[in-house]
Every structure is written in C-alpha cells, then in structure tokens.
N, C-alpha and C positions, 0 to 999 in steps of 0.2 A: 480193453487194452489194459496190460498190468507194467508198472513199473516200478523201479525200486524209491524210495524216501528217502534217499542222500543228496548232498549236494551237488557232486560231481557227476560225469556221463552216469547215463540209467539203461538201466534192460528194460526193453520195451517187448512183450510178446503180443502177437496178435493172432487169431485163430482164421482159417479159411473165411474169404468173404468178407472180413471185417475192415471197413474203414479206418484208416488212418488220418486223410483230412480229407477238408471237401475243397472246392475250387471257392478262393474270396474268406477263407477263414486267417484270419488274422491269428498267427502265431508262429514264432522267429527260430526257432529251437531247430537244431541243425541232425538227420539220423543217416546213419552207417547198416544197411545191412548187412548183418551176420549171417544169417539162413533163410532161405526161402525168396519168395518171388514175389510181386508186384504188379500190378498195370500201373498206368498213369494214362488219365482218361477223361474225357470233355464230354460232359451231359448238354445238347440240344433239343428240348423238348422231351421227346423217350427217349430220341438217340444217345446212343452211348459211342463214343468214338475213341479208341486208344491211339496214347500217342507214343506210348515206350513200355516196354518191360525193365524192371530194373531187379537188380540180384544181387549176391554175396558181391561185399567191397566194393559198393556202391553207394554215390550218396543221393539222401534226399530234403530239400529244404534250403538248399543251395541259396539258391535265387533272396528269397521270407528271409534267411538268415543275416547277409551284407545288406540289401535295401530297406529290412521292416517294414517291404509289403505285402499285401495279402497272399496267399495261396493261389497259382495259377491255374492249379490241376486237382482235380479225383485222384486218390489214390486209395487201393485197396487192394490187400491181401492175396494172392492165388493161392495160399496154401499155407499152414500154418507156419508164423515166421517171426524171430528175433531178432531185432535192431538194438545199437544203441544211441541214445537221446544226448546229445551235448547241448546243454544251456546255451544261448546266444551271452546271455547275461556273463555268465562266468567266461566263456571262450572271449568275450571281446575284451576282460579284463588282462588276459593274457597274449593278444596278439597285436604288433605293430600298427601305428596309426595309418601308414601309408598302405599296408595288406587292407586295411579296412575298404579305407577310400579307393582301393583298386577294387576288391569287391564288387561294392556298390555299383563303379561306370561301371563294370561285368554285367551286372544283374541288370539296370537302367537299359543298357544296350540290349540285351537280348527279349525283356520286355515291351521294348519298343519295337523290334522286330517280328516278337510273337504278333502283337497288335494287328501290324501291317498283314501280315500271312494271313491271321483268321478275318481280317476284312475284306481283301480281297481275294480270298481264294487262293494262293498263289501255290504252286507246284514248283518244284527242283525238275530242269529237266534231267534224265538216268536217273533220279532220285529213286532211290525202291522204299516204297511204302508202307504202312503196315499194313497187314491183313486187316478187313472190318472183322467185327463178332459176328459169331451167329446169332441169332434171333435170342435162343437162349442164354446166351453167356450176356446179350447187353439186358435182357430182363431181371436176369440175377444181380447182376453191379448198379442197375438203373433202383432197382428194390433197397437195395445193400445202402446206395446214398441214400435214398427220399428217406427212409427208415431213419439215416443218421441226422437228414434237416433236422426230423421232427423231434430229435432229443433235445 
C-alpha cells in the first residue's frame, strides 16, 4: 500500500488482491474510493464470506472512524485501486461535536446489530443476498489475509 507524507487526505493505491484491513485491526482513518473495487469479507475458518462490494464514491471505515473501534471486516482489493485516506485525527479537529456524537450512536447501533445477525444467523426475509465465492476466489482472499496476519 502506497501513500502520500502530508498531512491532510492521502492517496492510497493498492494492487489486485491486496489487503487493506483485516477484521479486529484497530485503526480510525476514514477512505473514499476513487477507482476500482473491493469486497468486504468475513474469514470463518477457510470460509471466506463476502458481505458488500464497494466502488468509486464510496466510503470505507465509516463505522473505526466515529466509534474508535476495531475493524469489522476484510477488505481487499478486486483490482488495482486508488483511495483517499482522511485522518480521523485531523477530520475530528474540523467537525461539530454533535456530528461526532451522532456518528458514534450510528456506529454503536449498527454494531450491535451486526452482533445479533452473526449470532443468530438471522436472514431478511426478500432480502437478496450475496452470491458465495467460488472455491477459488475464497482461496485467493483467504491467502491474501493469512499472508497479511503474518506481517
């Protein structure tokens, strides 16, 4: 992952396949897709499970960025792709106390709701789902993370 040394928002490029975060990594920084694609994806053992594709004008980090907590998801690359990085640090010194603390219930709330879903299983009914992977596309992103634990 390359990014610029200035203070303010950074270019972030990432190459096919390359990790962005992992699920439980602690880090607040909020990114904007520019170009390119993404999964967003839940490692269960080998399984790989996607739960979103995300694209141009898109954000990620939402949730890490108003709560300062951990990462909920895999995320990685479908194809080479430019983001940019907004500081949680510098953006908070610029945005209203009340946007904050609305944030946060946001994030709180939908947290506690992810919880509930992956404990119980729970389905939407009409909900349309995502496709699973193939076989190979979850061995390639299940590689792509354990590869990124081990840095």
């Amino acid at each position: 992952m390359n990014a610029d040394k200035n203070n303010g928002p950074k270019n972030v490029s990432l190459k096919k396949h390359e990790v962005l975060c992992l699920e439980g990594d602690i880090e607040t920084d909020l990114y904007v897709v520019e170009k390119g694609k993404l999964i967003v994806c839940l490692v269960k053992g080998t399984q790989v499970s996607p739960l979103a594709f995300i694209g141009p004008k898109e954000f990620i980090g939402e949730m890490s960025f108003f709560d300062k907590g951990p990462r909920s998801a895999n995320i990685i690359a479908l194809e080479d792709c430019l983001l940019t990085k907004i500081s949680s640090e510098e953006m908070y010194k610029s945005l209203p106390r009340w946007l904050i603390s609305m944030g946060r219930t946001m994030a709180k709330r939908i947290r506690t709701t992810d919880e509930v879903i992956r404990g119980k299983g729970l389905k939407f009914a009409n909900a349309e789902s995502m496709q699973p992977l193939s076989i190979e596309d979850q061995r390639t992103y299940y590689l792509a993370i354990t590869n990124k634990k081990k840095k």
